[in-house]
ChimeraX commands (.cxc) that place a marker at each C-alpha (Angstrom):
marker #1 position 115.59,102.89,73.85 radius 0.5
marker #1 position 116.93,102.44,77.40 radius 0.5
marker #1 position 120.33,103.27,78.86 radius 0.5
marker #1 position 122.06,101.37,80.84 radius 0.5
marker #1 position 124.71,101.16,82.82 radius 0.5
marker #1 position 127.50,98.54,84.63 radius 0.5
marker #1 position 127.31,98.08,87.82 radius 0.5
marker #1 position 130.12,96.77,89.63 radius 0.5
marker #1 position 131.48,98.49,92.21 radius 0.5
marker #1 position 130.69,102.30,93.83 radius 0.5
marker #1 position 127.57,102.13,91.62 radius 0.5
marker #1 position 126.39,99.21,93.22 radius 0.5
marker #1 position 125.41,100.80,96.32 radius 0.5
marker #1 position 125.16,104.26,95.52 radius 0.5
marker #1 position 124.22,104.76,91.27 radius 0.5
marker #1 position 123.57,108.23,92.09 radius 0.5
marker #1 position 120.53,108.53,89.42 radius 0.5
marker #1 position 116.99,107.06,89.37 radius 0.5
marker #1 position 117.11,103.72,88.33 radius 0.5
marker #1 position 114.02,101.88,86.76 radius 0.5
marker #1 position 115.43,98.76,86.84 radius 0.5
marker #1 position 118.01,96.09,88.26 radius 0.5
marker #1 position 119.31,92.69,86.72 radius 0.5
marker #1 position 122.10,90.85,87.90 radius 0.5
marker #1 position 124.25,90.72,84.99 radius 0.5
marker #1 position 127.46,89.54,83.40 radius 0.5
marker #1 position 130.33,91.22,81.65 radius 0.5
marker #1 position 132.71,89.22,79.47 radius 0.5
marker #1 position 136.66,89.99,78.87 radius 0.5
marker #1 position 137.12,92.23,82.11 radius 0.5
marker #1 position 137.95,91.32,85.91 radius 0.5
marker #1 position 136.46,93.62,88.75 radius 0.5
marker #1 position 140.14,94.79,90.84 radius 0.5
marker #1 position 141.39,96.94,92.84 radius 0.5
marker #1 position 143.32,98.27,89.92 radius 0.5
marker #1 position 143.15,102.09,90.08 radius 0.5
marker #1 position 145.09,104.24,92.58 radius 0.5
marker #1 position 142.43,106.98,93.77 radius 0.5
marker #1 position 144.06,110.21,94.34 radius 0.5
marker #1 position 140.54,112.35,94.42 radius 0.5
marker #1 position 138.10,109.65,95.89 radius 0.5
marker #1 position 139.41,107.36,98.29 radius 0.5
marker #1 position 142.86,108.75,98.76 radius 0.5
marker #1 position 145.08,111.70,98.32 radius 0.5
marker #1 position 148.21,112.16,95.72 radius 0.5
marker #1 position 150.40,111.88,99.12 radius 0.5
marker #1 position 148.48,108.96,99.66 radius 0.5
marker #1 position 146.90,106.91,97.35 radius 0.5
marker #1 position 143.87,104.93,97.64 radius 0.5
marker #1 position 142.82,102.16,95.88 radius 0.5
marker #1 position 139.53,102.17,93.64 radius 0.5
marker #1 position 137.71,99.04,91.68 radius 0.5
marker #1 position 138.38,98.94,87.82 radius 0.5
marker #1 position 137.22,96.89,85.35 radius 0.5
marker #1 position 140.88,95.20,83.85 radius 0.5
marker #1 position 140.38,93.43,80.28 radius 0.5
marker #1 position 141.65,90.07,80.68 radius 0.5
marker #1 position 140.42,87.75,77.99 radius 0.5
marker #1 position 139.24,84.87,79.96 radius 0.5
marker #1 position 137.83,86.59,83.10 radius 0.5
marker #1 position 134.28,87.62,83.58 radius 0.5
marker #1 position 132.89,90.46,86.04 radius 0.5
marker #1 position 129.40,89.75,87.69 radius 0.5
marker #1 position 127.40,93.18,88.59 radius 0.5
marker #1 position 124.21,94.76,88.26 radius 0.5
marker #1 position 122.96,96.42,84.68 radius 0.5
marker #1 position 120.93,99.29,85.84 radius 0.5
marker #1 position 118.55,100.41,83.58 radius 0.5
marker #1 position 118.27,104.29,83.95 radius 0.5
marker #1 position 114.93,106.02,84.54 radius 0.5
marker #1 position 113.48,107.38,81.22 radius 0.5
marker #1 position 113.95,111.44,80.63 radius 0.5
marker #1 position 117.17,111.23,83.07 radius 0.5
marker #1 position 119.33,109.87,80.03 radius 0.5
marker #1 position 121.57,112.98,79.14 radius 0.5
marker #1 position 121.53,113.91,83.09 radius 0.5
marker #1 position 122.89,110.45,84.25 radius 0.5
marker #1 position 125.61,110.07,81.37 radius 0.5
marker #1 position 126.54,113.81,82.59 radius 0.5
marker #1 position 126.69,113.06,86.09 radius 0.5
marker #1 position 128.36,109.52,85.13 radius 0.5
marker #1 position 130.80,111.35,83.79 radius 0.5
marker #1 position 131.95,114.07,86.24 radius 0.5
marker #1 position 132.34,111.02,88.83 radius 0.5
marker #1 position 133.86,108.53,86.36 radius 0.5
marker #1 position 136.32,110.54,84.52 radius 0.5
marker #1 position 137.38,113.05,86.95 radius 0.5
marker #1 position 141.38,111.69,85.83 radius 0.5
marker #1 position 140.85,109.96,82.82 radius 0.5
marker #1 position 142.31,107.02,84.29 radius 0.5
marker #1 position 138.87,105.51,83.13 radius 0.5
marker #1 position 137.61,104.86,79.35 radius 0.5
marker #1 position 134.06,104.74,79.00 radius 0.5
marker #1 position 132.44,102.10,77.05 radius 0.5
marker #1 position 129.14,100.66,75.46 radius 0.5
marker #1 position 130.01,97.15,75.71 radius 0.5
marker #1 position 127.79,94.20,75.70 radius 0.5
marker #1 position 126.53,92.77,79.12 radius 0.5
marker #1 position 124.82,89.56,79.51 radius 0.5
marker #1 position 121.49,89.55,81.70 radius 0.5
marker #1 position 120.94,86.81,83.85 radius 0.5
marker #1 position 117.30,86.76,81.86 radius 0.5
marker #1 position 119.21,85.13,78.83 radius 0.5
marker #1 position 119.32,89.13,77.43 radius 0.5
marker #1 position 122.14,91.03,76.01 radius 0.5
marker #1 position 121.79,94.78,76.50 radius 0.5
marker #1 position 124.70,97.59,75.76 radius 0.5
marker #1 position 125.77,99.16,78.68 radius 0.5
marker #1 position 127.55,102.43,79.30 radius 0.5
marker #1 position 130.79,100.60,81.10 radius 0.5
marker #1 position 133.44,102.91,82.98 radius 0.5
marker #1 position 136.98,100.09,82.06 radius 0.5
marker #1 position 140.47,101.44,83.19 radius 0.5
marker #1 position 143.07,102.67,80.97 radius 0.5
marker #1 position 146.39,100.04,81.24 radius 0.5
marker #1 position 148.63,103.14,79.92 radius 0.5
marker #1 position 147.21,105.42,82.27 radius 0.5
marker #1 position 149.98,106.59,85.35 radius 0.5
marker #1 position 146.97,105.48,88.13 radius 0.5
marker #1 position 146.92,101.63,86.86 radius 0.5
marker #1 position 148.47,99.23,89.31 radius 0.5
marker #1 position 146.91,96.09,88.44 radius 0.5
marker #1 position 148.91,92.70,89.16 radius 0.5
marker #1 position 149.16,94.25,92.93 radius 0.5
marker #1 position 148.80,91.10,95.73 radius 0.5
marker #1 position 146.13,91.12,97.95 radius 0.5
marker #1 position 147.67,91.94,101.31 radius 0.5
marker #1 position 149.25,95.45,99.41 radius 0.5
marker #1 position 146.26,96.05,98.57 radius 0.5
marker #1 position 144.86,95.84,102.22 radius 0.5
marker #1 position 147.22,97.59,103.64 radius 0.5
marker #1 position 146.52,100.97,101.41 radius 0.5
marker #1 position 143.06,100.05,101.93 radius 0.5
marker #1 position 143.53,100.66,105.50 radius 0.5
marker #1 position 145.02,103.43,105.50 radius 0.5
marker #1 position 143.78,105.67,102.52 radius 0.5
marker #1 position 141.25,108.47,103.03 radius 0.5
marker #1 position 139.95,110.99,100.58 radius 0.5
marker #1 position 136.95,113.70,99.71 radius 0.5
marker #1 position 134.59,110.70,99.49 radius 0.5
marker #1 position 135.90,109.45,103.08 radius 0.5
marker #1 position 137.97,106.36,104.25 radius 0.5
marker #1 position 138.97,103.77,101.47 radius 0.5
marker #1 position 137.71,100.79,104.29 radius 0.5
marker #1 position 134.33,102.25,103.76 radius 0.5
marker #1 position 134.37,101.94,99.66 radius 0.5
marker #1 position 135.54,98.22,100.29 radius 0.5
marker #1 position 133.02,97.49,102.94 radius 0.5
marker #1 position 130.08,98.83,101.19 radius 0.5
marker #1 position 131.05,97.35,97.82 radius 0.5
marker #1 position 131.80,93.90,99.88 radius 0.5
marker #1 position 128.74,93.91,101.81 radius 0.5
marker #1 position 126.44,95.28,98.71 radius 0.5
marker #1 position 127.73,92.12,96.67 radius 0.5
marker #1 position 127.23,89.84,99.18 radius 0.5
marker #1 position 123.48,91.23,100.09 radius 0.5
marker #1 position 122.16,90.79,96.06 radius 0.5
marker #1 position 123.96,87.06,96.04 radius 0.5
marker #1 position 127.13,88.49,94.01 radius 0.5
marker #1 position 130.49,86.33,95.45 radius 0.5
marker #1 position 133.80,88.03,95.07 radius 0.5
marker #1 position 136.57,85.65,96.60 radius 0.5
marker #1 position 139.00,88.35,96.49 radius 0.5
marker #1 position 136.78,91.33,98.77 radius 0.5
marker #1 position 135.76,89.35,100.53 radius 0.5
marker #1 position 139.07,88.65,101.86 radius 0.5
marker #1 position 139.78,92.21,101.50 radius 0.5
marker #1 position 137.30,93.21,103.71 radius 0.5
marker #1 position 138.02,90.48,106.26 radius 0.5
marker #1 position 141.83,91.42,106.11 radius 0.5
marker #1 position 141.61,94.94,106.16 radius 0.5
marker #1 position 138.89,94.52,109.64 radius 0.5
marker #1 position 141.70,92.75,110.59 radius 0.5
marker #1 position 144.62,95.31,110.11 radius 0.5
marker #1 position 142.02,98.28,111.56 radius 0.5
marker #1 position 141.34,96.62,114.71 radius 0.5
marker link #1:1,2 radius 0.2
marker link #1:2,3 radius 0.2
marker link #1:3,4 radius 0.2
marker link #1:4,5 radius 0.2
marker link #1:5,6 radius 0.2
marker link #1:6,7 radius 0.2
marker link #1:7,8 radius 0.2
marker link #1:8,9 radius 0.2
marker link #1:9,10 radius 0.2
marker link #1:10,11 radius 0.2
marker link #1:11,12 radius 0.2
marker link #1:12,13 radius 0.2
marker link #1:13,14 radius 0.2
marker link #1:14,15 radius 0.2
marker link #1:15,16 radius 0.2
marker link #1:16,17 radius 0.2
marker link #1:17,18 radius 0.2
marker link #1:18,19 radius 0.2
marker link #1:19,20 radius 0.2
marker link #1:20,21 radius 0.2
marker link #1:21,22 radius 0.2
marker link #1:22,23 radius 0.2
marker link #1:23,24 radius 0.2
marker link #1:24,25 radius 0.2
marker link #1:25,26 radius 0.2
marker link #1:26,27 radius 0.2
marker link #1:27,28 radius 0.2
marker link #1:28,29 radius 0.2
marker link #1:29,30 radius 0.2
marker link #1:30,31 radius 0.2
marker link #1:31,32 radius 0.2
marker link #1:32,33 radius 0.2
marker link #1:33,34 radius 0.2
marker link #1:34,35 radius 0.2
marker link #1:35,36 radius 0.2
marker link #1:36,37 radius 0.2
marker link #1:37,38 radius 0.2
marker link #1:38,39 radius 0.2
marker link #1:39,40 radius 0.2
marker link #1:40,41 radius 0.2
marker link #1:41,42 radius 0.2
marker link #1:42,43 radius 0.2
marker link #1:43,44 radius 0.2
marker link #1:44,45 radius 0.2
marker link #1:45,46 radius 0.2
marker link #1:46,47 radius 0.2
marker link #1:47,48 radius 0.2
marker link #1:48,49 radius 0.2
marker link #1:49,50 radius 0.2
marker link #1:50,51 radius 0.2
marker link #1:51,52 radius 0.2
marker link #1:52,53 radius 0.2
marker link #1:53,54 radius 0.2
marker link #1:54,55 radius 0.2
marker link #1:55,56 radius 0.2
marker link #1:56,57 radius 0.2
marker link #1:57,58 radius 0.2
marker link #1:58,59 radius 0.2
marker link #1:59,60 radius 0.2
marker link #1:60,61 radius 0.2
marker link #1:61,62 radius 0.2
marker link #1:62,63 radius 0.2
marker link #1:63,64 radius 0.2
marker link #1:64,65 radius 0.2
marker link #1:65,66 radius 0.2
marker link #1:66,67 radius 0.2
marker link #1:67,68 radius 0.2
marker link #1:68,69 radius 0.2
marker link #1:69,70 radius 0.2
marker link #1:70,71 radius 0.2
marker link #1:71,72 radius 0.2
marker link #1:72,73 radius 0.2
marker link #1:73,74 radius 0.2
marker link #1:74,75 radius 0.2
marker link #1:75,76 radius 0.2
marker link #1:76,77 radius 0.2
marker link #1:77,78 radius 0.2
marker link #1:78,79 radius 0.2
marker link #1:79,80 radius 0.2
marker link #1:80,81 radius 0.2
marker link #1:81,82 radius 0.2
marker link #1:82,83 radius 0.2
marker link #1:83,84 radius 0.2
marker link #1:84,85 radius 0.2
marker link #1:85,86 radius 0.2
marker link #1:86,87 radius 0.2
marker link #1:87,88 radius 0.2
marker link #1:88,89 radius 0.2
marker link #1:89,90 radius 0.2
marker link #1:90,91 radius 0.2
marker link #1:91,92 radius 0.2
marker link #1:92,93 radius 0.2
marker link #1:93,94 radius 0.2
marker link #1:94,95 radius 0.2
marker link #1:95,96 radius 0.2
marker link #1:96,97 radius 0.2
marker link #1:97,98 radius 0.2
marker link #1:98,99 radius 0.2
marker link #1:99,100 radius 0.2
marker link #1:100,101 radius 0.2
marker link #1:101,102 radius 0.2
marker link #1:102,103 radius 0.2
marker link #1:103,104 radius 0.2
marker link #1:104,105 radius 0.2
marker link #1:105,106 radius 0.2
marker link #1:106,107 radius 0.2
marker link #1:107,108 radius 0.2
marker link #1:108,109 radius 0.2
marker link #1:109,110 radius 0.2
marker link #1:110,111 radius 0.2
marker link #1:111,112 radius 0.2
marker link #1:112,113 radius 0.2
marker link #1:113,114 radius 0.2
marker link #1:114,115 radius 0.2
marker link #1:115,116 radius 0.2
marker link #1:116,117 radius 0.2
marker link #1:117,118 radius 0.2
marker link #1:118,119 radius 0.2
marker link #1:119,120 radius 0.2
marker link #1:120,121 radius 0.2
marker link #1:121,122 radius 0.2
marker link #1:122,123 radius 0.2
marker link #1:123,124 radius 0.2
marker link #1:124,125 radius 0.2
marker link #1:125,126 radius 0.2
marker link #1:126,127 radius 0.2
marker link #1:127,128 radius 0.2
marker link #1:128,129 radius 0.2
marker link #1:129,130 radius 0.2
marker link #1:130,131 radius 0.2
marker link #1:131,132 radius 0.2
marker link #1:132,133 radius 0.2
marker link #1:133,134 radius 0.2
marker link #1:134,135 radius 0.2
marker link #1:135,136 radius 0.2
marker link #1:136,137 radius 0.2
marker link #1:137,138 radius 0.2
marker link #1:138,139 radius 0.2
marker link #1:139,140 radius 0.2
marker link #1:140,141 radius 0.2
marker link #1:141,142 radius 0.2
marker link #1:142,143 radius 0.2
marker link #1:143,144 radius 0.2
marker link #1:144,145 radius 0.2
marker link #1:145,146 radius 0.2
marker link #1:146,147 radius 0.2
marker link #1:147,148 radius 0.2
marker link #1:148,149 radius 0.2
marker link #1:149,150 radius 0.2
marker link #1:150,151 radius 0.2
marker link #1:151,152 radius 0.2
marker link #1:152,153 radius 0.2
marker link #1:153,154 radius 0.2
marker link #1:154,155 radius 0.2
marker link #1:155,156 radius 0.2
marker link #1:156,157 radius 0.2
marker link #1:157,158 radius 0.2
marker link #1:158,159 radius 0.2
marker link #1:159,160 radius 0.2
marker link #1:160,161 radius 0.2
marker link #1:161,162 radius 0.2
marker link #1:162,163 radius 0.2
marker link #1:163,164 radius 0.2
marker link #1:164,165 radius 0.2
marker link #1:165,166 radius 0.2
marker link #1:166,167 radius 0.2
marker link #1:167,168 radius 0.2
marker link #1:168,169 radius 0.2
marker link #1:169,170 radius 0.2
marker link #1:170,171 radius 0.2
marker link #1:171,172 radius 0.2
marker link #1:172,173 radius 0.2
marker link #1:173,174 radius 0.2
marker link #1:174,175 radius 0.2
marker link #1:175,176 radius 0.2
view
């Protein structure tokens, strides 16, 4: 059987395990945002970054990739998705369904954020978030270059997101 995983942000651009393949797929109930403050990643507990989360909201869907993981690097991947993912716990992992554009429905391993948990700040309006985008830097580097990569990576496999891309464009703007 193969393992998946959702795609839709960091893992985009940089799964960090072999993948065998790639479909452009859809996830139902959840909204890609800029939900999570990152105080390992992208920021600092001085200063807080902002990471992508997958927020359940009942009538939004999340367009990504479903990456299908090489076979024999299973129990590796899910290891290594795990140190990365759930280095706070302000993320739940999930098997949840994700719709293929192919017409299939696979089960995905799915990294959602926890509502409850003390680094949720969903509801946040786009300019706040741009200006701690700007700003924020942490042990994976500048929180601009998350944004741009994720941004640019959507944009490159024919993946719109209305909201980085103003993101992006705003926080070039403020960094100027």
């Amino acid at each position: 059987m193969t393992m998946w995983v959702f795609g839709y942000g960091s893992l985009l651009w940089n799964p960090g395990f072999p993948v065998a393949r790639s479909e452009h797929a859809t996830l139902h109930g959840y909204a890609r945002s800029f939900c999570m403050s990152s105080i390992h990643h992208r920021g600092t507990e001085e200063h807080p970054g902002l990471v992508l989360a997958l927020d359940e909201q009942a009538d939004a869907n999340c367009t990504g990739l479903a990456l299908a993981v090489e076979t024999g690097h299973e129990e590796r991947t899910l290891q290594e998705l795990r140190e990365r993912e759930l280095i706070s716990s302000a993320y739940v992992e999930k098997d949840l369904d994700v719709h293929l554009n192919t017409g299939e429905v696979i089960t995905a391993v799915t990294y959602v954020i926890d509502a409850e948990h003390v680094q949720y700040c969903g509801g946040m309006p786009l300019e706040e978030q741009a200006q701690i985008i700007a700003h924020a830097i942490g042990g994976r580097g500048p929180n601009t270059e998350y944004l741009y990569n994720t941004a640019e990576h959507l944009a490159e496999i024919d993946l719109r997101d209305p909201d980085l891309e103003w993101l992006a464009q705003r926080v070039r703007s403020i960094t100027a």
